[in-house]
MIRO-603871 format. One record per residue: x, y, z of N, C-alpha, C in turn. Coordinates in steps of 0.02 Angstrom, whole numbers, padded with zeros to 5 digits, always signed. Each point is the difference from the previous one (the first is absolute). Layout:
N
XYZXYZXYZ...
END
This chain:
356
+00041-00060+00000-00041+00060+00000+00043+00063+00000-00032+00048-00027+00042+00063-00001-00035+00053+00028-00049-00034+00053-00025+00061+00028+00039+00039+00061-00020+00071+00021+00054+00039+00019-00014-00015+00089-00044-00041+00012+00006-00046+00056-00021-00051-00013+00039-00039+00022+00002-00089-00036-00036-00014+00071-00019-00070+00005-00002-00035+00062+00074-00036-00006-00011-00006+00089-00060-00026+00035+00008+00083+00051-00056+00032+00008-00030+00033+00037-00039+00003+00075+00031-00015+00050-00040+00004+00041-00058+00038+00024-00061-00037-00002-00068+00031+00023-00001+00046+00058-00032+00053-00017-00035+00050+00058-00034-00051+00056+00019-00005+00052-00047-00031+00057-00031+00060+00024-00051-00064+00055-00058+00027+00043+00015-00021+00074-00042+00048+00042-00013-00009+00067-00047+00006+00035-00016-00036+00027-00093-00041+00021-00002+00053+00057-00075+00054-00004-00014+00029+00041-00068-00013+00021-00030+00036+00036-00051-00017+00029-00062+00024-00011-00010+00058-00077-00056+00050+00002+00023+00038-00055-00047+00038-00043+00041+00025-00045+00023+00059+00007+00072+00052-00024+00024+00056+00059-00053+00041-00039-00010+00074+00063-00023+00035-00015+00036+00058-00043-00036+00061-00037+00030+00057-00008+00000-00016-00091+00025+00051-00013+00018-00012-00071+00057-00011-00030+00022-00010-00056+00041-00032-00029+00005-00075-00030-00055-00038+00030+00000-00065-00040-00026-00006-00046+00019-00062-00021-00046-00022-00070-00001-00083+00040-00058-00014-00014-00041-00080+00033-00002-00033-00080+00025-00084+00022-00007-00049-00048-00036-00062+00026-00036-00026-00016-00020-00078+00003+00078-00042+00028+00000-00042+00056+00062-00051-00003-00029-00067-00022+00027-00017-00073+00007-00057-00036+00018-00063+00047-00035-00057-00010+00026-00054+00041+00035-00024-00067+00084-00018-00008+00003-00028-00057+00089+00009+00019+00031-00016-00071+00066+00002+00012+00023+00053-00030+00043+00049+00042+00040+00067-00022+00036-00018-00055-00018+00040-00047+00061-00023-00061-00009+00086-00035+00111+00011-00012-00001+00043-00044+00004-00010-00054-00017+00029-00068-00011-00020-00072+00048+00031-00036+00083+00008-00038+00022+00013-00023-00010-00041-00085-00018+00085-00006-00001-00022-00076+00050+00040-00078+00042-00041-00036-00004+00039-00038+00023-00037-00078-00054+00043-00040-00026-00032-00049-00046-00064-00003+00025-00070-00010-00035-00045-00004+00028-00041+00057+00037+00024+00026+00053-00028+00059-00032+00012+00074-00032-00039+00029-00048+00008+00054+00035-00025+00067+00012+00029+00057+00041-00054+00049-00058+00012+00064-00014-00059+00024-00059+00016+00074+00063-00015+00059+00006+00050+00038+00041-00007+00067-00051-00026+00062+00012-00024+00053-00048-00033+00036+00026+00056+00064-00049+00010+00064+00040+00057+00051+00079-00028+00024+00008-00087-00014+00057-00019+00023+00058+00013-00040-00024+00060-00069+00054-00033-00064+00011-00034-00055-00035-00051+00037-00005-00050-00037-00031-00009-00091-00020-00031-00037-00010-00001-00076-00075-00020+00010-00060+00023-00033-00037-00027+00015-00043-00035-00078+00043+00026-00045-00058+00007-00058+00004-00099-00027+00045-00027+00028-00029-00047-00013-00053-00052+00015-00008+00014+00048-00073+00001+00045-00086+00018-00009+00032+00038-00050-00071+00033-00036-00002+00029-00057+00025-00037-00049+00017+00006-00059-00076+00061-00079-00052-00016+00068-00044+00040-00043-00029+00068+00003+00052+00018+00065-00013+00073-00005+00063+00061-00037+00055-00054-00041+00033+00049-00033-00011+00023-00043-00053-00028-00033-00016+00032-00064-00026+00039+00001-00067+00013+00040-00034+00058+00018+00056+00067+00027+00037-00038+00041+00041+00067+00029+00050+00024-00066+00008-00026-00045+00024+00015-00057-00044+00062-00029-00050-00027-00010-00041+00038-00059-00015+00073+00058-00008-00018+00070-00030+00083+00033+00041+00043+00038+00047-00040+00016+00039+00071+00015+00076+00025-00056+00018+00061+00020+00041+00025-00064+00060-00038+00009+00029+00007-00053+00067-00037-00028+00042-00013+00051+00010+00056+00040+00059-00014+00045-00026+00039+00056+00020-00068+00045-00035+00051+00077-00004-00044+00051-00017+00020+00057+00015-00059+00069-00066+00036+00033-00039-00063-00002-00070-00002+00063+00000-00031+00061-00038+00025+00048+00003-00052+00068-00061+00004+00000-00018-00054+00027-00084-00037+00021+00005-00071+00012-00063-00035-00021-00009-00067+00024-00017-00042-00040+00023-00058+00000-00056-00035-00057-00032-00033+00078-00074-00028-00044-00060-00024+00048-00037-00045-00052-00028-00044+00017-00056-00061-00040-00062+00034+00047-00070-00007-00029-00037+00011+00013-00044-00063-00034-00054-00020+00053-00020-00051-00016-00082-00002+00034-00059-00005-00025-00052+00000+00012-00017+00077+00049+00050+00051-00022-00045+00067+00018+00056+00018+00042+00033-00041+00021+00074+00023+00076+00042-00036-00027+00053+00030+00024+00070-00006-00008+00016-00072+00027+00034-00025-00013+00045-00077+00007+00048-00002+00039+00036+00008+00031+00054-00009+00001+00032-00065+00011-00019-00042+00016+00029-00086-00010-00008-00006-00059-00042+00029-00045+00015-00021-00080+00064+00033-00027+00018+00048+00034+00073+00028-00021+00062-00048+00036-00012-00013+00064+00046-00060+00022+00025-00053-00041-00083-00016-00033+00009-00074-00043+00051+00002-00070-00018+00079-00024+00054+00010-00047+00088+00017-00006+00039-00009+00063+00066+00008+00027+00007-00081+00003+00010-00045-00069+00001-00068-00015+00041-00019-00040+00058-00016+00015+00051-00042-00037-00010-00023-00066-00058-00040-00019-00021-00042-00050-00022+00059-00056+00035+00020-00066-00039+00049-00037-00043-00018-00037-00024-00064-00011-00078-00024-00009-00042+00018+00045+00017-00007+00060-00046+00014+00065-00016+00095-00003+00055+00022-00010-00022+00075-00016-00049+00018-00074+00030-00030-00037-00036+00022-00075-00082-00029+00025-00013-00037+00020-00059-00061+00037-00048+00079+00044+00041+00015+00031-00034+00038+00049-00019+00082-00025+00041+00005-00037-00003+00085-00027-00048-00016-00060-00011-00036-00002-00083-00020-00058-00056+00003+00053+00011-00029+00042-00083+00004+00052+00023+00038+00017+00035+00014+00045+00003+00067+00046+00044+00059-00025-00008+00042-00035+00038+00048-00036-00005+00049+00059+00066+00048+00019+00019+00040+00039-00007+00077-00037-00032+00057+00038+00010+00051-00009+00048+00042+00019+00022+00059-00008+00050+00050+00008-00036+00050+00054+00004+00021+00033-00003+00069+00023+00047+00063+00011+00011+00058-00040+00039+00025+00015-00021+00057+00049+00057+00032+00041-00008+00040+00045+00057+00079+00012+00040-00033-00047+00078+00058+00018+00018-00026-00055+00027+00089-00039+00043-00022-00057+00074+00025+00011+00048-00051-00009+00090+00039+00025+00046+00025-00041-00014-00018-00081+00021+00040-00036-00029-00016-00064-00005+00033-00065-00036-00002-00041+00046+00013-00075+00014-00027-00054+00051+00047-00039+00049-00007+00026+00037+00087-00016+00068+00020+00047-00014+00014+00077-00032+00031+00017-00019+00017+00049-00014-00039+00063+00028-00024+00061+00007-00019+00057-00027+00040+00043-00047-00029+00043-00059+00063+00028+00005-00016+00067+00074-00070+00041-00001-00017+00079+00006+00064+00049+00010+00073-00044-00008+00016+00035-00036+00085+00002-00050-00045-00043-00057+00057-00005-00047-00005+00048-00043+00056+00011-00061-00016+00078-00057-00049-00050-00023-00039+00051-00035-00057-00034-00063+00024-00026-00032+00078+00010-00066+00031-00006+00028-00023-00102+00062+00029+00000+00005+00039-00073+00042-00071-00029+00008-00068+00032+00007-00081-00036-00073-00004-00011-00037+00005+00048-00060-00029-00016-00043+00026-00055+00002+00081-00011-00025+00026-00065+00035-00009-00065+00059-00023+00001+00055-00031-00050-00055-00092+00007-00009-00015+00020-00019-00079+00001-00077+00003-00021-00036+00063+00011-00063-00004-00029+00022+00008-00064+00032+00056-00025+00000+00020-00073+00023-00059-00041+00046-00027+00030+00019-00075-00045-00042-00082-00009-00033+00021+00047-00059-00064+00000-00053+00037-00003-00006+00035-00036-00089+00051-00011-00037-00062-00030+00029-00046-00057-00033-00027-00039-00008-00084+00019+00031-00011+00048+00009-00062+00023-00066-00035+00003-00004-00056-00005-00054-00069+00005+00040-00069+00006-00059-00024+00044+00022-00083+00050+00031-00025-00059+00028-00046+00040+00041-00008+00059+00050+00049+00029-00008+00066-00015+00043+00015+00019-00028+00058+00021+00021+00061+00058-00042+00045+00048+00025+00048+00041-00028+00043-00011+00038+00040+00059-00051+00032+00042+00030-00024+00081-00030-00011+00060-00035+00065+00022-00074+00013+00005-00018+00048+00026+00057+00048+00064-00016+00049-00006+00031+00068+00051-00071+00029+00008+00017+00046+00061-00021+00063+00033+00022+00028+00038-00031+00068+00010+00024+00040+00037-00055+00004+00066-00042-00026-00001-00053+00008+00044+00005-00058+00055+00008+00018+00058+00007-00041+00046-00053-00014+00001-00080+00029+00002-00047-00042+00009-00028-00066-00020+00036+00021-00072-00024-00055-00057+00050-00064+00018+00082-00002+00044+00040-00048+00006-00033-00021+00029-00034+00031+00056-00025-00039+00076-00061-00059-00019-00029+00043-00086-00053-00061-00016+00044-00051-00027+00057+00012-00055+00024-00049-00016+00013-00045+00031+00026-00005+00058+00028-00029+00071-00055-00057+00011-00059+00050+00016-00076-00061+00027+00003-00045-00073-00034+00034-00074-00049-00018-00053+00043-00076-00025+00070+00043-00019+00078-00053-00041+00009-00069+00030-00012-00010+00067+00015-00051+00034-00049-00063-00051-00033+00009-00005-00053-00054-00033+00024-00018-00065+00051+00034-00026+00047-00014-00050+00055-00035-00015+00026-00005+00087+00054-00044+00007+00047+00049+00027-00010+00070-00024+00071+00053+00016+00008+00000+00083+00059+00019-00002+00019-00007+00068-00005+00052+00041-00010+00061-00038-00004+00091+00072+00012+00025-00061+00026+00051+00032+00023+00048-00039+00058+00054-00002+00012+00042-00040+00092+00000+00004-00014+00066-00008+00056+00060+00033-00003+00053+00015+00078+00018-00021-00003+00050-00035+00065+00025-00039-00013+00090-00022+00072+00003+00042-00001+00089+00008+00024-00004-00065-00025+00071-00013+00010+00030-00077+00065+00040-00004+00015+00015+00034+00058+00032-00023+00073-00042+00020+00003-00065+00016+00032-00070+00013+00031-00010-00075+00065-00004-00001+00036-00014-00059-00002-00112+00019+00023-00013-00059+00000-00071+00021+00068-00029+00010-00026-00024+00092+00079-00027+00008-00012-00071+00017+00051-00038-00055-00018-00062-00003+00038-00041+00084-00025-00067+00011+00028+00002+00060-00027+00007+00064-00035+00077+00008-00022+00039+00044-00063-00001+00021-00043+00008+00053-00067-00006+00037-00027+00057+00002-00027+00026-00063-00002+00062-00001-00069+00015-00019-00039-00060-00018-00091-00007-00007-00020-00033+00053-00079+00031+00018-00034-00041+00061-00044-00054-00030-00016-00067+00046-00040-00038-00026-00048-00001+00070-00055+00004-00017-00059-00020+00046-00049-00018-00035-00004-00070+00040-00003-00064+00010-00056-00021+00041-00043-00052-00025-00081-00012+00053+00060-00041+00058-00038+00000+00066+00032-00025+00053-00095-00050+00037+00011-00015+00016-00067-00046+00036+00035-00054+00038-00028-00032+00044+00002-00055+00065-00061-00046-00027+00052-00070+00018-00065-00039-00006+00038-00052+00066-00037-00058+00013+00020-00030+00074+00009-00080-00062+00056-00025+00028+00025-00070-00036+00016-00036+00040-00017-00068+00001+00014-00060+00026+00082-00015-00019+00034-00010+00053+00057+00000+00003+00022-00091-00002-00007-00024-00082+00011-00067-00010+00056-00042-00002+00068+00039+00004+00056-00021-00005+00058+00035+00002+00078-00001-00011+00043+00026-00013+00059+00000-00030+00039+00045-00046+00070-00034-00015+00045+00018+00055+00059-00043+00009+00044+00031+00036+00041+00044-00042+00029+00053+00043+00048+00038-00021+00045-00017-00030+00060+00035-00053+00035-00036-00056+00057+00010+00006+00012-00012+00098+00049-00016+00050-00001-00064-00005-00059-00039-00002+00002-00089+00019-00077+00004+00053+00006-00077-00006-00055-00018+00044+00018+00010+00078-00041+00011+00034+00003+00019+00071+00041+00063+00017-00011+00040-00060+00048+00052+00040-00034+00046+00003-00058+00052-00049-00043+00026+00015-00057+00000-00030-00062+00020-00010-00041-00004-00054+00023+00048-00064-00023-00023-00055+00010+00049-00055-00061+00035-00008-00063-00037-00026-00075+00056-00014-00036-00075+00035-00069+00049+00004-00071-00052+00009-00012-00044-00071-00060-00023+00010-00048-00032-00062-00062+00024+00036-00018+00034-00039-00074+00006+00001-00066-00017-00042-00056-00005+00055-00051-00018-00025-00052+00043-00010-00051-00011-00038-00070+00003+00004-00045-00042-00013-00075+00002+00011-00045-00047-00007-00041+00008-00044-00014-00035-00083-00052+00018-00031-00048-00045+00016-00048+00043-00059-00077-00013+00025-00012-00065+00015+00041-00068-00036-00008-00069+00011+00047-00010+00059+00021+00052+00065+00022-00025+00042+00070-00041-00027+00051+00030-00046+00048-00050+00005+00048+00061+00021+00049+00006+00030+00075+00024+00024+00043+00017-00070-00018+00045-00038+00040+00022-00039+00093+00065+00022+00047-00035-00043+00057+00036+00017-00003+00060-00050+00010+00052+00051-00039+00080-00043+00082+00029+00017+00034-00027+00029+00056+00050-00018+00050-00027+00086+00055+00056-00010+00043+00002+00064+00011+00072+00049+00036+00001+00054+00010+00043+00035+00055-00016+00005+00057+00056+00004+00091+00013+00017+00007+00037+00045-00039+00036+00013+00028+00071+00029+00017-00003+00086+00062-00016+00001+00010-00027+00081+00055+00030-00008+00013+00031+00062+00081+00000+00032+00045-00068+00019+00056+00023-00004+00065-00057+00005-00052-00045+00070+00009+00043+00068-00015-00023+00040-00082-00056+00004-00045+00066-00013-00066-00029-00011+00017-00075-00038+00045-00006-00058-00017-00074-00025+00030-00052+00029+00058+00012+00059+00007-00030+00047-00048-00003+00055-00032+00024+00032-00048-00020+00029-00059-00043-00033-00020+00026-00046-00057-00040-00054+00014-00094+00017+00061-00031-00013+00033-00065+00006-00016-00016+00047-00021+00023+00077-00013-00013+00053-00084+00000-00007-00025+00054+00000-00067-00001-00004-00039-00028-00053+00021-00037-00053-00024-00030-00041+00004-00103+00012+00033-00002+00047+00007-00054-00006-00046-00051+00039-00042+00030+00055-00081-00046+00004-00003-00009-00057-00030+00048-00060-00042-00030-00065+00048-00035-00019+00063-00008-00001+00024-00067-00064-00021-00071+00015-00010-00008+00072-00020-00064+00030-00047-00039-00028+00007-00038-00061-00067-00043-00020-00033+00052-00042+00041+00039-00027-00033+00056-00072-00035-00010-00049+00038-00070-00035+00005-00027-00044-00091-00034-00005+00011-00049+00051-00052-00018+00008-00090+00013-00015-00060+00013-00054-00028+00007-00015+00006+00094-00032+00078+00013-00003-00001+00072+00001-00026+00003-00132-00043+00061+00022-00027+00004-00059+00044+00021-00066+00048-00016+00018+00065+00011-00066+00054-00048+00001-00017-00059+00045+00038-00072-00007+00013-00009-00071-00044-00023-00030-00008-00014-00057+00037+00015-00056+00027+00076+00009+00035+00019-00041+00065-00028-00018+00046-00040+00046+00047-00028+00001-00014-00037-00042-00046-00052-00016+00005-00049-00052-00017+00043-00053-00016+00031-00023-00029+00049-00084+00076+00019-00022-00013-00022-00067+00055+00039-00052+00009+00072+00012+00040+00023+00007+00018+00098+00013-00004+00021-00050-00083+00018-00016-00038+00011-00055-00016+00073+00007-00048-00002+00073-00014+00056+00020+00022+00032+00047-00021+00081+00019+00036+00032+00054-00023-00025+00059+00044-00034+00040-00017-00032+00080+00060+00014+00021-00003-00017+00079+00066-00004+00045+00045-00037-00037+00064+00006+00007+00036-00048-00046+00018-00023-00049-00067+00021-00048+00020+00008-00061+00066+00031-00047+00026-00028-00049+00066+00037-00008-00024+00018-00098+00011+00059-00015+00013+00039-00081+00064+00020-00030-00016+00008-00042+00072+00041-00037-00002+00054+00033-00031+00014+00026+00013+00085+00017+00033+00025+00083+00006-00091+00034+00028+00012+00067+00063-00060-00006+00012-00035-00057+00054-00068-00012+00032+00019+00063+00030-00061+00023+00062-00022+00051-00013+00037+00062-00052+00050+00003-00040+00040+00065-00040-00036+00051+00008-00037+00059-00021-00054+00056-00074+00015-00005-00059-00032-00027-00059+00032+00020-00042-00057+00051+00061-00043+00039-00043-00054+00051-00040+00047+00042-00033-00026+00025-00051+00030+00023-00027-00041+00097-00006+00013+00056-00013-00025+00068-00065+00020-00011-00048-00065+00022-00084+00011-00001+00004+00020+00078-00068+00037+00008-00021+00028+00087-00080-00019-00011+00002-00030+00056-00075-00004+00022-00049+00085-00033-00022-00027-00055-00044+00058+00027-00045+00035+00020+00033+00029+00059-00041+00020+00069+00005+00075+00005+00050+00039-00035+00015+00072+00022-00014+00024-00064-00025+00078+00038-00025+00042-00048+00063+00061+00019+00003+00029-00069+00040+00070+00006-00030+00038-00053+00006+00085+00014-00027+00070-00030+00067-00011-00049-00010+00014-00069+00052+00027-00038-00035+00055-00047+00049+00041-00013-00015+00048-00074+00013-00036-00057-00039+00032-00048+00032-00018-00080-00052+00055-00033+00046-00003-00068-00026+00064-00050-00062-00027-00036+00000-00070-00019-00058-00014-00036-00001-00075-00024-00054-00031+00008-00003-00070-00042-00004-00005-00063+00046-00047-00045-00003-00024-00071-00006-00083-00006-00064+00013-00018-00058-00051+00007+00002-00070+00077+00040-00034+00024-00011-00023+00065+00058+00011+00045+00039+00038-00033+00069+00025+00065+00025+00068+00006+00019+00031+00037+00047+00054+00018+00038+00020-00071-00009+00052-00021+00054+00012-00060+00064-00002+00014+00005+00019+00070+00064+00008+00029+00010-00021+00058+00067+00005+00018-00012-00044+00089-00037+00054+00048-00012-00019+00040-00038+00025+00055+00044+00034+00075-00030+00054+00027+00035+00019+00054-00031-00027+00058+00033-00033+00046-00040-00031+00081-00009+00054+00036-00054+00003+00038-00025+00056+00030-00008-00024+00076-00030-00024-00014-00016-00047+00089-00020-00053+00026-00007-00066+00034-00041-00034+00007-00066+00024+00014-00050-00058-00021-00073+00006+00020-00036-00054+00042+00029+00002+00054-00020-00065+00061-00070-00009-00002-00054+00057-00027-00061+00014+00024-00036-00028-00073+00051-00017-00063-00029-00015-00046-00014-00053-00021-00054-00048-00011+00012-00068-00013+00017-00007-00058+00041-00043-00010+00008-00025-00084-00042-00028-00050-00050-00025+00015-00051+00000-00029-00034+00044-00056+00017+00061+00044-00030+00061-00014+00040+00058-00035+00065-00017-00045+00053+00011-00035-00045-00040-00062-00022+00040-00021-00029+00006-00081+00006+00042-00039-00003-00023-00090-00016+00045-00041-00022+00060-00004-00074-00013+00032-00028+00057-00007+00005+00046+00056+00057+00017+00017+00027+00050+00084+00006+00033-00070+00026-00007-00038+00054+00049-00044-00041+00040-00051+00015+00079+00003-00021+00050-00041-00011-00025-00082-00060+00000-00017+00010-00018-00078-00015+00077-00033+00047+00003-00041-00008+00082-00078-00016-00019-00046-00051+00026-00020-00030-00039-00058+00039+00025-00072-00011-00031-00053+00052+00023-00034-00017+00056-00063+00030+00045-00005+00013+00059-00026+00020-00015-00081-00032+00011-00064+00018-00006-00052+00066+00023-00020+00046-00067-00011+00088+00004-00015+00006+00060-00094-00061+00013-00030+00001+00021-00066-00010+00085+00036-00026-00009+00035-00004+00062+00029+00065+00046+00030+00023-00050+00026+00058+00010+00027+00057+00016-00057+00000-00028-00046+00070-00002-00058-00050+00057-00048-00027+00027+00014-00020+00047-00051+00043+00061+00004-00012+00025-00039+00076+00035+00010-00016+00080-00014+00038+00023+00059-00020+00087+00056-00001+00036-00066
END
């Protein structure tokens, strides 16, 4: 490539706040659930960087062409690609496509074709804009995608905090994750934590079904929970984990966990899994995406309930791990169900990619 910034480029980061700031100067975006990728392009010569660096375009071989034909000859974008799939966003369908096998990719970018979103443009032509204020990238990034159409997009803005605060509630039903707050007069420093992300936060109470040990060894401290919930047919589904312990705390945990290991096993509702092919996501299960990573798993009676946070469910688990909040002595496990949890109904994704 001969562009006058080549990759690999490190991405503008974010930092998770709690509300969106007040005052003026921002501009509010939708946060994409999907994978950060910058788009260097020039001419017919397309390269996808991943936030790690990394190469991505072979992975998704069907969004270069489009990015060919819509943005100009030579120029470097940041945004996301995202699959969207029955109205919301995917994101395990983007997992499924980071696959060794390039049958298995060509296979998948036919059913599930990935979109673009762009959000920041870093240089265009001659011109290198890292360190222009992002008010006057972003009116450089409208003028160059004025004409754009899917798959490929550029991500609503505003200036109206009122309207983020709806995005925040309405978007969720879309799959998006919050929403992203970026001062305007912010040059782009790659690297740097210099955008806010806020982020849905909610508590739900989980049956505390098991644990890994820490990736010290066995008996030395806990590593995360296994958690549960109960659907409507009453079975003990694994919706996700909890980490968030101090050194100490997961030394104590080893002590206080060890009534439940006593006879765990025993009629416990995820026995079973040990004999099943590691097909699906369970305790223990092992993917390409954790190889040679310990995922044994210690069953616990389950008898204990604990409060955790998380940002949002994608379709029966935690999108993300979960923060421990407290035990719930007063809660029966029983009563760790589905339906504790906030449902958003979902918000038209065409609506969303329509473009400001």
């Amino acid at each position: 490539m001969t562009l006058l910034l080549p990759p690999p480029v490190e991405p503008m980061l974010s930092k998770a706040v709690d509300r969106l700031p007040d005052g003026d100067g921002w501009l509010f975006e939708p946060k994409w659930d999907g994978f950060r990728c910058i788009v260097f392009k020039d001419g017919a010569d397309v390269h996808l960087q991943s936030r790690d660096l990394k190469p991505l375009q072979r992975y998704f071989p069907e969004i270069l062409q489009p990015l060919t034909r819509a943005l100009p000859d030579r120029c470097v974008v940041d945004g996301e690609l995202v699959i969207a799939r029955g109205g919301v966003l995917d994101f395990e369908a983007l997992l499924l496509r980071i696959h060794p096998a390039a049958s298995r990719v060509k296979q998948l970018s036919a059913e599930f074709p990935c979109s673009f979103v762009a959000w920041d443009l870093l240089a265009v032509e001659d011109d290198v804009l890292l360190n222009v204020p992002f008010a006057q990238r972003r009116q450089r990034l409208e003028h160059v995608l004025r004409d754009v159409h899917p798959p490929i997009h550029l991500t609503p803005a505003t200036a109206d905090r009122a309207l983020a605060q709806d995005w925040f509630s309405r978007f969720e039903g879309a799959g998006l994750d919050g929403v992203m707050a970026k001062s305007v007069v912010e040059p782009y420093a790659p690297g740097k934590r210099t955008m806010f992300k806020i982020k849905h936060q909610r508590t739900a109470d989980c049956v505390v079904a098991g644990f890994r040990w820490h990736k010290n060894g066995p008996q030395t401290m806990v590593g995360s929970f296994l958690l549960g919930l109960y659907d409507a047919a009453g079975a003990l589904q694994h919706v996700g984990i909890a980490a968030s312990f101090t050194t100490a705390r997961r030394r104590e945990l080893v002590e206080e966990l060890a009534p439940l290991r006593a006879n765990a096993l025993e009629s416990h509702p995820w026995a079973a899994w040990r004999e099943l092919e590691m097909t699906q996501r369970m305790p223990g299960s092992g993917s390409r995406w954790n190889r040679g990573k310990d995922l044994s798993w210690e069953p616990l009676r389950p008898e204990r309930v604990c409060e955790v946070s998380y940002d949002h469910l994608q379709g029966t688990r935690f999108r993300h791990g979960t923060h421990f909040l407290r035990w719930r002595p007063d809660k029966p496990p029983a009563e760790c169900r589905y339906d504790q949890l906030e449902q958003t109904p979902a918000y038209e994704l065409q609506r969303i990619f329509a473009r400001a």
